[in-house]
C-alpha positions as a Python dict, from the first residue, in 0.01 Angstrom:
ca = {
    (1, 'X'): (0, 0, 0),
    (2, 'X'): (-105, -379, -108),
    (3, 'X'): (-278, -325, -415),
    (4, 'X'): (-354, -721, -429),
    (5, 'X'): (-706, -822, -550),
    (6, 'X'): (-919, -978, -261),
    (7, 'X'): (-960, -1359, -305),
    (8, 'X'): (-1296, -1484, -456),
    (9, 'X'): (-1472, -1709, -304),
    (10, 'X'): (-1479, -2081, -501),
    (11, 'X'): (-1743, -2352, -423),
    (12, 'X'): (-1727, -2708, -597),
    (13, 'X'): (-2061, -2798, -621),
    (14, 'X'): (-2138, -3122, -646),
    (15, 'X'): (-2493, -3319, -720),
    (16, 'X'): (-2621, -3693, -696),
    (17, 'X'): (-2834, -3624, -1025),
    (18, 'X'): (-2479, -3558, -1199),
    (19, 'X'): (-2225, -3780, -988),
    (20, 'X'): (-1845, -3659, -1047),
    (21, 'X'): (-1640, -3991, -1117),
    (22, 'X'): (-1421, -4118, -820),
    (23, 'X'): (-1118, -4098, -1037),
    (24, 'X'): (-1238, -3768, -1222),
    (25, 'X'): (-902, -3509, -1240),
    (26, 'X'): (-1167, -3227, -1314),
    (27, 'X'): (-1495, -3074, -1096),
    (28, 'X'): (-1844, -3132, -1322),
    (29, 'X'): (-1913, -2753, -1153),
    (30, 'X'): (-1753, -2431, -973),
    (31, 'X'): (-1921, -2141, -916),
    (32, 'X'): (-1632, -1873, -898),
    (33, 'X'): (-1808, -1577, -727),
    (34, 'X'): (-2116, -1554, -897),
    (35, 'X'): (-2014, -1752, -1208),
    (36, 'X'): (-2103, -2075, -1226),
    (37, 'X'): (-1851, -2295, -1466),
    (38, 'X'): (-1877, -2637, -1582),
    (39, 'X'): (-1666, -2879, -1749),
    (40, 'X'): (-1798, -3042, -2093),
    (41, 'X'): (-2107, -3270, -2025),
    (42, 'X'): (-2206, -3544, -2241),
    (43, 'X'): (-2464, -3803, -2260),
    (44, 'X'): (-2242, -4075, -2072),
    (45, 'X'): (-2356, -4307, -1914),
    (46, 'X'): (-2721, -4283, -2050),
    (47, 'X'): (-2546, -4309, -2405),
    (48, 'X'): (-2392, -4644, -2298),
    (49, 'X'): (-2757, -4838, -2197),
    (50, 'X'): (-2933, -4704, -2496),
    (51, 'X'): (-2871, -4559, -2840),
    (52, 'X'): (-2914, -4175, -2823),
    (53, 'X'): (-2952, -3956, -3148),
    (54, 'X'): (-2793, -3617, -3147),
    (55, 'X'): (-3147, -3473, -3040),
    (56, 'X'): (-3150, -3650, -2756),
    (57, 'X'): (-2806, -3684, -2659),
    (58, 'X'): (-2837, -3269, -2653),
    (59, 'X'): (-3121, -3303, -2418),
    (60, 'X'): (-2994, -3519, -2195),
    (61, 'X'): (-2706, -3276, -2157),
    (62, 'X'): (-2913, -2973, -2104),
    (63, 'X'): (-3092, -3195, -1856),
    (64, 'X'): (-2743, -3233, -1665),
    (65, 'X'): (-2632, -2884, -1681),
    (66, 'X'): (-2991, -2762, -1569),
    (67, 'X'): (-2919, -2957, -1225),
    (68, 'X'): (-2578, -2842, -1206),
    (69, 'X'): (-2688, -2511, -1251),
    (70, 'X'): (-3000, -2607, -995),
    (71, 'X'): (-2757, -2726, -740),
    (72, 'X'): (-2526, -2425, -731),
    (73, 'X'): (-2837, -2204, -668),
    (74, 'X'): (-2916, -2098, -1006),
    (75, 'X'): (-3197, -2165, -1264),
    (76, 'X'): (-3249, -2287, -1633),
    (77, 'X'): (-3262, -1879, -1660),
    (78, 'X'): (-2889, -1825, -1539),
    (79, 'X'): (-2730, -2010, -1804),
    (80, 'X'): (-2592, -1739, -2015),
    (81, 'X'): (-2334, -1894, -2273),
    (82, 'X'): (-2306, -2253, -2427),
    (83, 'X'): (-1978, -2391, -2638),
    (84, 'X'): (-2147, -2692, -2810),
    (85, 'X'): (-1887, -2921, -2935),
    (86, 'X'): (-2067, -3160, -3205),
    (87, 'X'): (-1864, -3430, -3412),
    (88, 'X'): (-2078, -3429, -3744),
    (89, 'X'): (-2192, -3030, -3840),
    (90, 'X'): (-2478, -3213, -4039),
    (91, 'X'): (-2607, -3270, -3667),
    (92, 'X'): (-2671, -2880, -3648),
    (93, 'X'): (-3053, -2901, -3697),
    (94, 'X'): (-3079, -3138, -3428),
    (95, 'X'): (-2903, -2975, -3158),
    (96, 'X'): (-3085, -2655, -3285),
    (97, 'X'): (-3410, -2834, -3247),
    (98, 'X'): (-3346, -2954, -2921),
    (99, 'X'): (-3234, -2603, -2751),
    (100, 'X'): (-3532, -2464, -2881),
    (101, 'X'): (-3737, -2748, -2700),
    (102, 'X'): (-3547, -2732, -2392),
    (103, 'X'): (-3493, -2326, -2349),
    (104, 'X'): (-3725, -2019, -2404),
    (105, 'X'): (-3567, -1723, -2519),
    (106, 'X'): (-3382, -1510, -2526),
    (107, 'X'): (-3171, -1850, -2543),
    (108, 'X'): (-2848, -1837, -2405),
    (109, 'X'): (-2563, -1755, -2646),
    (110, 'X'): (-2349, -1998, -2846),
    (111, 'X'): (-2100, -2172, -2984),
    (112, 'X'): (-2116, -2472, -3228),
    (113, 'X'): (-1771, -2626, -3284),
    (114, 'X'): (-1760, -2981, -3526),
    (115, 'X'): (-1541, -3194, -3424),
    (116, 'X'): (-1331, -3528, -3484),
    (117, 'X'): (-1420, -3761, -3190),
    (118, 'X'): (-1564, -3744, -2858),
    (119, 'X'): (-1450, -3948, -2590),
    (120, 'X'): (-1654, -4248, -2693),
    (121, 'X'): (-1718, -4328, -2977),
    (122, 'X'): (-2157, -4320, -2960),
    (123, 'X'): (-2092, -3975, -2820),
    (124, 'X'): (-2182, -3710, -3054),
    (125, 'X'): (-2242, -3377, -2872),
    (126, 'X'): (-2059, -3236, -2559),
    (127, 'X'): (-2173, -2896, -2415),
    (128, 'X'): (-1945, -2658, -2192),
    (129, 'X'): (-2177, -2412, -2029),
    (130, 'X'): (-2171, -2076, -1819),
    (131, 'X'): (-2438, -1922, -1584),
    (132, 'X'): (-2441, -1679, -1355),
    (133, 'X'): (-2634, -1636, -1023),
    (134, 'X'): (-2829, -1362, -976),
    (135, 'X'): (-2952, -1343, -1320),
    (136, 'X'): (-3278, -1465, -1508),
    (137, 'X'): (-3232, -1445, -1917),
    (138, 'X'): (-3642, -1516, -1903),
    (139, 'X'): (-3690, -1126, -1755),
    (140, 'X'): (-3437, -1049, -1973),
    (141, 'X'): (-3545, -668, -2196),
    (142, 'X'): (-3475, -576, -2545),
    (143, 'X'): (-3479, -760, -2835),
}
């Protein structure tokens, strides 16, 4: 008897609003079944043509992960966990501030990790994020 685990279907998906570099060795976005993975966004290139605070660095983000999530067939709703990687903790507030302008709750749950450096150096906030299809945190029960 093959007791082996039936393979689960993988899509990259991939969007124009959040282009994958040519040389990139990692996707932006999977969905794995009905999970939908991403790899850490930042605020590149928009952080390059004009100064970004954390604020808005964290929106911009949440702006990219939002189409991600869009593109695999999901919704603002289906985001379900964030790991928010931040490299001054004093920036808390702001990144607070901005999920609670950008999401309405329940808000999805999280992680806030400081830490030393960022890929470049104006980049002060990365975000890894998880959704899942079929689900809507907005009809979400309880409390």
């Amino acid at each position: 008897m093959n007791h082996a685990a039936s393979p689960v279907a993988v899509r990259h998906v991939k969007t124009d609003k959040v282009p994958e570099l040519a040389t990139a060795t990692w996707s932006n976005c999977l969905v794995v079944g009905d999970e939908i993975v991403m790899s850490g966004m930042t605020a590149h290139p928009a952080s390059r043509q004009q100064t970004l605070d954390t604020y808005q660095q964290t929106l911009v983000v949440l702006g990219k992960i939002r189409d991600l999530v869009e593109a695999a067939g999901g919704s603002v709703g289906s985001i379900t966990k964030l790991v928010i990687y931040v490299t001054d903790i004093a920036h808390k507030d702001e990144v607070g501030r901005a999920r609670r302008d950008f999401f309405g709750t329940p808000y999805p749950c999280s992680t806030l990790v400081a830490v030393s450096a960022l890929v470049f150096p104006e980049l002060t906030v990365e975000i890894d994020a998880f959704a899942r299809l079929g689900v809507d945190l907005r009809q979400a029960v309880g409390g």
